[in-house]
Backbone bond lengths (Angstrom), bond angles and torsions (degrees), N, CA, C in turn:
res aa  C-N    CA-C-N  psi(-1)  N-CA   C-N-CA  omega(-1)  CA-C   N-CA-C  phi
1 X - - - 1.446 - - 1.525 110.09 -
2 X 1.687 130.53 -35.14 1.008 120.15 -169.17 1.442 108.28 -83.17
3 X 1.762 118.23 -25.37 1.283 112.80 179.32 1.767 117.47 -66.15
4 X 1.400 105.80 -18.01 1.514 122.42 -177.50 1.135 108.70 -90.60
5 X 1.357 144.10 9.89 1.575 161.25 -106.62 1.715 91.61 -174.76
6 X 1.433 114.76 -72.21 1.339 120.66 165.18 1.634 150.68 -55.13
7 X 1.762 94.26 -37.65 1.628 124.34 159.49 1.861 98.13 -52.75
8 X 1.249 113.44 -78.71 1.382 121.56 -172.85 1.637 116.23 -47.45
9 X 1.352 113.60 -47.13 1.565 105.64 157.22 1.561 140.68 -71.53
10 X 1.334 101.48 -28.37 1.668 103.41 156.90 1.819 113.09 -60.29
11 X 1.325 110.68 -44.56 1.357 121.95 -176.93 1.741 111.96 -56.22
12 X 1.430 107.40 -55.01 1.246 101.78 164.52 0.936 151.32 -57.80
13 X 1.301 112.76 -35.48 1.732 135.81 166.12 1.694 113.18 -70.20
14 X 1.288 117.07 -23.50 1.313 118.47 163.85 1.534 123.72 -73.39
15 X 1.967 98.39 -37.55 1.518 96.33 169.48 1.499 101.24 -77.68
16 X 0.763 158.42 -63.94 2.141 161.93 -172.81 1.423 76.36 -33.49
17 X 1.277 138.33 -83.85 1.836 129.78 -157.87 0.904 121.53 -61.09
18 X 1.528 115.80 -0.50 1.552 121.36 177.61 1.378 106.14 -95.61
19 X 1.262 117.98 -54.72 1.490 122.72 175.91 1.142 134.48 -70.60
20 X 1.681 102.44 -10.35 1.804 125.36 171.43 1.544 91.69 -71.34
21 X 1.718 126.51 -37.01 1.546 103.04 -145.98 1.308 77.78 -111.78
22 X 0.827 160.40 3.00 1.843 155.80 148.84 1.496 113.04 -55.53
23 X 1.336 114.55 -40.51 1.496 148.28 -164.61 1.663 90.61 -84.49
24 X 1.044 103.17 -57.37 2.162 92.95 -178.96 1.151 107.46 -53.65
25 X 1.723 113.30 132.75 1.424 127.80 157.29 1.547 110.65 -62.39
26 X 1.435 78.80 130.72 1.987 102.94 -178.37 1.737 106.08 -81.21
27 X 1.153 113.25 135.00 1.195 142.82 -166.52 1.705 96.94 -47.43
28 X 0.957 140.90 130.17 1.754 137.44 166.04 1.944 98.85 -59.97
29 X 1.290 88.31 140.71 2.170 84.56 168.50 1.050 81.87 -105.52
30 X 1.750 102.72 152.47 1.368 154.35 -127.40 2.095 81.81 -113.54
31 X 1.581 91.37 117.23 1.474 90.27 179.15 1.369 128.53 -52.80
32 X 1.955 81.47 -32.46 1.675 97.27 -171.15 1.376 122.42 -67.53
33 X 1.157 130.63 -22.94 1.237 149.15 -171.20 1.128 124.74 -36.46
34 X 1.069 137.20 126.71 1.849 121.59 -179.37 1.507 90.57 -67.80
35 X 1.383 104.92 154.23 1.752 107.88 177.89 1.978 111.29 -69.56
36 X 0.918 104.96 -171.88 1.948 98.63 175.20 1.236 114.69 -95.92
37 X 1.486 130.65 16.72 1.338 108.43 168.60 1.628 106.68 -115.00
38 X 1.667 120.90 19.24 1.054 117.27 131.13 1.249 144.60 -84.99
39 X 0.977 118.67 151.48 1.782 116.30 -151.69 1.405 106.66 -129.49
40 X 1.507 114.76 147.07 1.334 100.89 179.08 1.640 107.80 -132.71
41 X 1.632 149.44 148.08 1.018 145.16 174.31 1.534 101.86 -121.54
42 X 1.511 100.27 140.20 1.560 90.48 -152.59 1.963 76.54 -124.69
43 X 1.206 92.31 144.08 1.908 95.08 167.11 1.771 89.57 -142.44
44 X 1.368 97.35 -153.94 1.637 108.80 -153.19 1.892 84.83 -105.14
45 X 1.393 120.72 -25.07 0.992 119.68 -161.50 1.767 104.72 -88.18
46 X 1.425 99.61 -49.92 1.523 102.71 -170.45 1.517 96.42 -170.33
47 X 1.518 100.13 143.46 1.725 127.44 174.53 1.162 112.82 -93.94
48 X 1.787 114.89 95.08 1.789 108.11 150.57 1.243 125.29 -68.36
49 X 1.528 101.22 145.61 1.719 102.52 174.14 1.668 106.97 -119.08
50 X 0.885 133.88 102.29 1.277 156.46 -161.64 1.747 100.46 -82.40
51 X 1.270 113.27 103.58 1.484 109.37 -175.47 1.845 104.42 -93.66
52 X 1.165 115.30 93.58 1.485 101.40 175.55 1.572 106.41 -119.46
53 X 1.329 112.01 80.18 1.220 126.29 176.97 1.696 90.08 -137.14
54 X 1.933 88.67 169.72 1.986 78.77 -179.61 1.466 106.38 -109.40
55 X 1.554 116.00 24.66 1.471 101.77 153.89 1.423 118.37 -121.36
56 X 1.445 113.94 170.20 1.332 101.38 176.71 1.715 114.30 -86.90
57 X 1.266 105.09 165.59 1.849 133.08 -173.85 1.261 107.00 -114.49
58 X 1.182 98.48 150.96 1.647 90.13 172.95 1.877 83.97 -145.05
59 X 1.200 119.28 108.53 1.890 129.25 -157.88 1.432 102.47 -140.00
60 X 1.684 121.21 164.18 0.892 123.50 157.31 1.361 127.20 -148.65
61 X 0.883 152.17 165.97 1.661 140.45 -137.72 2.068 99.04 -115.30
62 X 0.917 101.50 106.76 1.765 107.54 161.89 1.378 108.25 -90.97
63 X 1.572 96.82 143.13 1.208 128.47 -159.61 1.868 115.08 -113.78
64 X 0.959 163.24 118.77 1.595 155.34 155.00 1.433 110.85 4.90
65 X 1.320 116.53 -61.04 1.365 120.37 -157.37 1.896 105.60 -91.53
66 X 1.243 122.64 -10.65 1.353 115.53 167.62 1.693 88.18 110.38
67 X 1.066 137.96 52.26 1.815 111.63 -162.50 2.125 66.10 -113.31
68 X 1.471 76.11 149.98 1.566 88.39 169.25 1.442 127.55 -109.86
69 X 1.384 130.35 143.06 1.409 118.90 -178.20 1.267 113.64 -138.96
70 X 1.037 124.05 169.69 1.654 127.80 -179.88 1.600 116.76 -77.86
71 X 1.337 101.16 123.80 1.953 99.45 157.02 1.038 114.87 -18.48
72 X 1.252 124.38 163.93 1.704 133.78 172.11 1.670 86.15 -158.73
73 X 1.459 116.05 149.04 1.325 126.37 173.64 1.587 84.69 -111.66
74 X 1.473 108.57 144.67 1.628 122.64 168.70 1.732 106.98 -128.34
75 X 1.162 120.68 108.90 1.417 133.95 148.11 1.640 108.04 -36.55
76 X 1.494 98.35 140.27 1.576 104.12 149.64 1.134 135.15 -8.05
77 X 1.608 166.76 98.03 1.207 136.90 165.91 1.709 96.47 100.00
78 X 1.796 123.32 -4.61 1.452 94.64 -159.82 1.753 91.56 -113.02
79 X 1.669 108.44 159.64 1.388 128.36 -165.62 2.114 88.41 -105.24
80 X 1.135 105.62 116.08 1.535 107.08 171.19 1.874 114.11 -111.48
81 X 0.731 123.14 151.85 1.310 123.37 168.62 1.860 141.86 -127.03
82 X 1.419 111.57 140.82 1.098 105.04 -162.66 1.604 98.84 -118.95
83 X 1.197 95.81 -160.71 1.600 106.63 173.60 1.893 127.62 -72.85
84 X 1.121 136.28 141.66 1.262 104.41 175.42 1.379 117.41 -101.02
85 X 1.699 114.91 -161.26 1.395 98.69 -167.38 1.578 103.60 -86.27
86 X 1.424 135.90 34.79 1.270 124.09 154.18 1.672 119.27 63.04
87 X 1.157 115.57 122.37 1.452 124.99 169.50 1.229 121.69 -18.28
88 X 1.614 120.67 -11.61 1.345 114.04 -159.73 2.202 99.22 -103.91
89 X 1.232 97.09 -7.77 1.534 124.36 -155.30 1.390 131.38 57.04
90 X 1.496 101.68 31.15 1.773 89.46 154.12 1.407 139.14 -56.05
91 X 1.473 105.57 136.16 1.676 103.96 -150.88 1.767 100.12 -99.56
92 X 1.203 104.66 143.66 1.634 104.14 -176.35 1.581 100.03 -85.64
93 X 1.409 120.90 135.66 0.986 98.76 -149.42 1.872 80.84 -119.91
94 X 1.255 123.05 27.65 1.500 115.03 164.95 1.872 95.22 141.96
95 X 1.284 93.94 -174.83 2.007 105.70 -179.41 2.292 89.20 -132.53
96 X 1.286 70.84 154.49 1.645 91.26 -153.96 1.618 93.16 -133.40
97 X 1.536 117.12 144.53 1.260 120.51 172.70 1.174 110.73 -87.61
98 X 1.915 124.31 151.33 1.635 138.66 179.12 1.784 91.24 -108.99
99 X 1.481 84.76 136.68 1.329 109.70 176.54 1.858 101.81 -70.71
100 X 1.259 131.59 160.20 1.561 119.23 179.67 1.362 111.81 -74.52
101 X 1.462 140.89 12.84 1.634 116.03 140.37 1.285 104.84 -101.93
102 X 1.536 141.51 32.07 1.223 105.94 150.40 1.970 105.31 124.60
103 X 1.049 92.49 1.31 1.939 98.83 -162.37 1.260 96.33 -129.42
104 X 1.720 105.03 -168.39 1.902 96.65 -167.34 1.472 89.72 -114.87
């Protein structure tokens, strides 16, 4: 009886944690975001952003420490490049869309 006591409460608490985490509101994505079929490879030297989507972007890569950089528009198919995270290890922390003059 107690193992049948135990089955039924593990069972339940798995269904309650299932429907608790179904039940949580999902995070909104971040407008700014470059979409996911841009890509970025990040080294110490310099960050490509690999646009393989079929429209163009015009994005720029944020960094940990706040360092600022210029828009870059990327074509279809095109490999752009930024700065990397530098000897010191600032971490790129993603590619972000530019509004059309140039800002986020």
């Amino acid at each position: 009886m107690r193992s049948t006591f135990i089955a039924l409460a593990v069972a339940l608490c798995a269904t309650t944690a299932d429907t608790a985490a179904s039940a949580a509101p999902q995070a909104a994505p971040d407008p700014t975001a470059a979409p996911d079929c841009v890509h970025l490879t990040v080294d110490w030297r310099y960050t490509f952003a690999s646009n393989d989507c079929s429209s163009t972007y015009t994005l720029r890569v944020v960094y940990l420490d706040g360092t600022e950089v210029p828009c870059r528009t990327a074509a279809p198919g095109a490999l752009i490049t930024f700065p990397g995270r530098g000897t010191q290890g600032n971490d790129v922390l993603g590619a972000v869309l530019c509004d059309s003059e140039g800002g986020v």
